[in-house]
C-alpha positions as CSV (number, residue, x, y, z in Angstrom):
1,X,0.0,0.0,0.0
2,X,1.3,3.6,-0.8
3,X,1.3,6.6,1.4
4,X,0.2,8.9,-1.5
5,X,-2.6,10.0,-1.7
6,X,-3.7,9.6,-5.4
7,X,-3.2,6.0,-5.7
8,X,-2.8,2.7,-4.2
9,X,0.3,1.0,-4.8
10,X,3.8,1.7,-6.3
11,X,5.6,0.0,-8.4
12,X,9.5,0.9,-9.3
13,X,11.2,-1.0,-12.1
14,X,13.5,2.3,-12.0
15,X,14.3,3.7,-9.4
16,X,16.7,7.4,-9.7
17,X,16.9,10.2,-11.6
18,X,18.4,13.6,-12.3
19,X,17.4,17.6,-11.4
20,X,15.7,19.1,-14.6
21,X,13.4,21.8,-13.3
22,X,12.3,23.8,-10.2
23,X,10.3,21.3,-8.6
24,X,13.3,18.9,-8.5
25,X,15.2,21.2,-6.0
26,X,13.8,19.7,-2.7
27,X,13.6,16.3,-4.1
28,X,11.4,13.4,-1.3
29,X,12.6,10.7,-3.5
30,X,16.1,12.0,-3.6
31,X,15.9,12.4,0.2
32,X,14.8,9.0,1.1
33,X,17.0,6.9,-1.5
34,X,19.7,8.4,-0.1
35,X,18.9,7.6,3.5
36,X,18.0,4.0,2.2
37,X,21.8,3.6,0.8
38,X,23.2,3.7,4.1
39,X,20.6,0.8,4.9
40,X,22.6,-2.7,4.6
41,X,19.8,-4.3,3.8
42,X,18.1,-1.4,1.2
43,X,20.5,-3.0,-1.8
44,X,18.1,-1.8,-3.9
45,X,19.8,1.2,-3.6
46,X,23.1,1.0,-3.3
47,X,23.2,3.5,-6.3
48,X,22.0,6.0,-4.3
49,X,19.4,8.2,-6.6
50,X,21.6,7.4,-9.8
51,X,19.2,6.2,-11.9
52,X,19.4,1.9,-12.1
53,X,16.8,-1.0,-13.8
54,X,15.8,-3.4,-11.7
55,X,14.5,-6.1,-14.4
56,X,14.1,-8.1,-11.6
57,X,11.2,-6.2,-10.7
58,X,9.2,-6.2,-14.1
59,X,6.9,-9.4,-13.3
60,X,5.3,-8.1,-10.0
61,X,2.3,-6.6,-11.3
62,X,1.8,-10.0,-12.6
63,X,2.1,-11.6,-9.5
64,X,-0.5,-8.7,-7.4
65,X,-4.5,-10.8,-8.6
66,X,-6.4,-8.2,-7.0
67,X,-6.7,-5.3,-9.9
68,X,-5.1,-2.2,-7.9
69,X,-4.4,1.3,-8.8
70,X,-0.3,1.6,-9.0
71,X,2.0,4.5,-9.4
72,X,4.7,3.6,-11.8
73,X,8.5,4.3,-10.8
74,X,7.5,6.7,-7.8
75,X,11.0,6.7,-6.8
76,X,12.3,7.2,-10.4
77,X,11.2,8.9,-13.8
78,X,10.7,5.8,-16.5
79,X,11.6,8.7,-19.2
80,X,14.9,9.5,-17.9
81,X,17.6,9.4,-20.7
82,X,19.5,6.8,-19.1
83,X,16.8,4.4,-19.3
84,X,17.2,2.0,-22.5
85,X,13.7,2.3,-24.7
86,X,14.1,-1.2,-25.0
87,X,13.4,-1.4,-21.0
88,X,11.1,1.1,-21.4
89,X,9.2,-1.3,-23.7
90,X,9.6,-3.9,-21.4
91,X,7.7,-2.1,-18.6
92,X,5.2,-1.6,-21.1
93,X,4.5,-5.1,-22.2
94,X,4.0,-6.0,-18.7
95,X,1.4,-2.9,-17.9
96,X,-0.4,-4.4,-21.3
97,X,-0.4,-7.8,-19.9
98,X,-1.5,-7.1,-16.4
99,X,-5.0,-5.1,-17.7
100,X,-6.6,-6.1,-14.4
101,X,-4.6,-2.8,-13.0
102,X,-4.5,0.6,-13.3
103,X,-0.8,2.0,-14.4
104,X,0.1,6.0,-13.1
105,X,3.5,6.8,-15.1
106,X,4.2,10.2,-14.4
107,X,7.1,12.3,-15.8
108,X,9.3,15.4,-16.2
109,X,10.9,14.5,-19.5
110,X,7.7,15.5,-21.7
111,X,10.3,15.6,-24.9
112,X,11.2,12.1,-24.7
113,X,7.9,10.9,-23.5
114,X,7.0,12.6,-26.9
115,X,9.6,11.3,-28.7
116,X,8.4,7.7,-27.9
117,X,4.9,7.7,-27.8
118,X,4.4,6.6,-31.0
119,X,6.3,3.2,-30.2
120,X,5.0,2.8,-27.1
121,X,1.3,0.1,-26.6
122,X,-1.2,2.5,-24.8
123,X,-3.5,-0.3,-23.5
124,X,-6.2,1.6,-21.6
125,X,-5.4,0.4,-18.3
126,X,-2.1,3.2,-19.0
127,X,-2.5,6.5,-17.6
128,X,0.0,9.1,-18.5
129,X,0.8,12.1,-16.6
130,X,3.5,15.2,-16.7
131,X,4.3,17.6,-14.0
132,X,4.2,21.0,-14.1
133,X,4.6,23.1,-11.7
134,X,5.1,26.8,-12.5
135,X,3.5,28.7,-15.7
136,X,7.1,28.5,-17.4
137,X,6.8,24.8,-18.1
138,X,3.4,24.7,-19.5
139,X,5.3,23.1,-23.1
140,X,5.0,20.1,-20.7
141,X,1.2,20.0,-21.1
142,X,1.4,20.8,-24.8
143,X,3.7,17.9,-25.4
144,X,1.3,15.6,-23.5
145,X,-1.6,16.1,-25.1
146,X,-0.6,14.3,-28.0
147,X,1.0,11.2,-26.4
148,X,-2.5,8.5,-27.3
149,X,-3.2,7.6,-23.9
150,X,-6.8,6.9,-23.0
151,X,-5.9,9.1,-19.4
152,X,-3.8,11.9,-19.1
153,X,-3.3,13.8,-16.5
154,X,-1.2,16.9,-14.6
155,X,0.5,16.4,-11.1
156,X,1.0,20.0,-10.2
157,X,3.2,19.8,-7.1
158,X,4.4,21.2,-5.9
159,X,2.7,24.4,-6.8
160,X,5.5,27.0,-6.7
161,X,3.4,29.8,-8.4
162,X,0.1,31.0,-10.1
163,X,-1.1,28.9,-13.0
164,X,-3.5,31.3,-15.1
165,X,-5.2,30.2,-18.2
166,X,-4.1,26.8,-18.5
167,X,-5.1,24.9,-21.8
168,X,-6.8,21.7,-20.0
169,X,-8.2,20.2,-23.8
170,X,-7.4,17.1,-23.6
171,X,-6.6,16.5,-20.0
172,X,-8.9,14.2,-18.2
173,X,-7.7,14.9,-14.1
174,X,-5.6,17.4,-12.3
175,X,-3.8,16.9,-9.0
176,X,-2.3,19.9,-6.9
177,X,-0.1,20.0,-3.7
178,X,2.2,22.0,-2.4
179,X,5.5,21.1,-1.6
180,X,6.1,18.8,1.7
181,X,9.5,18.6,4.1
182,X,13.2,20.5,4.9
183,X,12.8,23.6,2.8
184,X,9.9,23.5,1.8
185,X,8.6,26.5,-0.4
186,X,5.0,28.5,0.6
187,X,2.0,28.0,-1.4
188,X,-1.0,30.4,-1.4
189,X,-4.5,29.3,-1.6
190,X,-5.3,31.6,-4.5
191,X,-3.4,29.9,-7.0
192,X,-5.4,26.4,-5.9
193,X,-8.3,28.0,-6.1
194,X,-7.5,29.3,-9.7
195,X,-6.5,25.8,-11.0
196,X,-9.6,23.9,-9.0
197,X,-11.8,26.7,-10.8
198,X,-10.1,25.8,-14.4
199,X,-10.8,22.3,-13.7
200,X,-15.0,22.8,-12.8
201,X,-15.3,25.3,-15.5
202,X,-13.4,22.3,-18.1
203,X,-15.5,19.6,-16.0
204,X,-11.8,18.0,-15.2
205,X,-12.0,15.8,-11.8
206,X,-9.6,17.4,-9.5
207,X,-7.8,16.3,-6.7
208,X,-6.1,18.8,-4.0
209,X,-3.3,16.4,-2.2
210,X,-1.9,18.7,0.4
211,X,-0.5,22.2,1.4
212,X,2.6,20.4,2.6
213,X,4.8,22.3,4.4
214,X,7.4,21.7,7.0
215,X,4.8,19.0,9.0
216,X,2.1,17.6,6.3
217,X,-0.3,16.4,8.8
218,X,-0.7,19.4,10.6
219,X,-1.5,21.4,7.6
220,X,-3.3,18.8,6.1
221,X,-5.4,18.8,2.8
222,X,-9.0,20.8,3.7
223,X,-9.5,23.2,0.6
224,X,-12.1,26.0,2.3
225,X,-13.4,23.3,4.2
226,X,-13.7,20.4,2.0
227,X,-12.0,17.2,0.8
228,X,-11.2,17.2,-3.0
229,X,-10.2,13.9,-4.2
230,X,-11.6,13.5,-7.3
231,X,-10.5,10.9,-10.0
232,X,-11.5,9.4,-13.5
233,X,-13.6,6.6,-13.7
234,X,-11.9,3.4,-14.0
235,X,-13.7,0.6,-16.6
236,X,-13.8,-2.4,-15.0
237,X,-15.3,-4.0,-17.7
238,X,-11.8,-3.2,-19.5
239,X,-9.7,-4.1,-16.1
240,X,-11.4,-7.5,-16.0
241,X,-11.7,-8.8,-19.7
242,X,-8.7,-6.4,-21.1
């Protein structure tokens, strides 16, 4: 089971990856494969946060009978240049296979997720997903829209700054959190109101994860009172019969 909030499991064939924008600079995933390296038994990570395959790990999904929601490589980014396309076709292969879940892959590197979506199998149990998280990377949305996914959707967090006017055609859900942990930078309310009003206007489910912070919990994820945790609907004709 997985503590974030938007899903249900994880899932990390890759793990690592490299600073490319804002959002990266306070990195949890950094943080916490870096505290696992000095774990004897945490060999999965005895790279640290460089980014490594673990083929080992492909099958899993398989393995899990129960249909689940899981969050592709939420320790890694499956687009990252140093991953081989022909492992990134492997983790593919086995999302197709295993149709009785629901596949999150979410990314930074819009370009190459681009450059690849063409030879990639979008089964519709694949959900694809770019973040963004200031007005100056809104390419990233751009970029996404095209990629044949029968989901696509935004992870803005963390929120570092108003986003006005987005272009949501073609984006089917929208999650927003601030930024969680050491050095953690503010977030005001009027730029989630702003996106959460862009999502009911576009009728776009829309989920408000947390205003983070230096202690989560104590800020915890009330927008003006209320709990928004919307998500698309899942098929389960498709999840059972594929």
């Amino acid at each position: 089971m997985s503590k974030i909030e938007w899903t249900g499991d994880t899932w990390n064939p890759v793990t690592g990856c490299t600073k490319l924008s804002p959002g990266c600079d306070n990195c949890y995933a950094e943080r916490m494969a870096n505290r696992l390296k000095t774990m004897e038994k945490q060999q999965r990570y005895r790279n640290g946060f460089e980014v490594t395959c673990h083929p080992d790990l492909l099958n899993i999904p398989l393995k899990w009978k129960k249909p689940k929601t899981v969050f592709v490589c939420s320790m890694g980014d499956l687009f990252h240049k140093n991953v081989p396309v022909s492992y990134i076709k492997s983790v593919f292969t086995i999302m197709n296979k295993a149709h009785w879940h629901t596949f999150q892959v979410l990314t930074k590197r819009s370009k190459r997720l681009h450059k690849l979506k063409d030879r990639l199998k979008w089964t519709d149990n694949i959900w694809v997903g770019v973040s963004v998280e200031n007005n100056n990377l809104i390419k990233r949305i751009d970029r996404l829209r095209e990629v044949p996914a029968n989901i696509k959707f935004l992870s803005i967090e963390p929120l570092l700054g108003p986003m006005r006017k987005m272009d949501l055609s073609g984006i089917d859900w929208v999650i927003v959190g601030g930024e969680s942990g050491p050095g953690a930078r503010p977030i005001e309310e009027k730029w989630v109101i702003n996106i959460k009003n862009q999502c009911v206007k576009n009728g776009i489910p829309f989920f408000f994860k947390q205003w983070g912070g230096t202690n989560k919990k104590k800020t915890g994820r009330l927008l003006r009172g209320k709990v928004w945790d919307q998500m698309p609907e899942i098929n389960d004709s498709l999840r059972l019969f594929g």
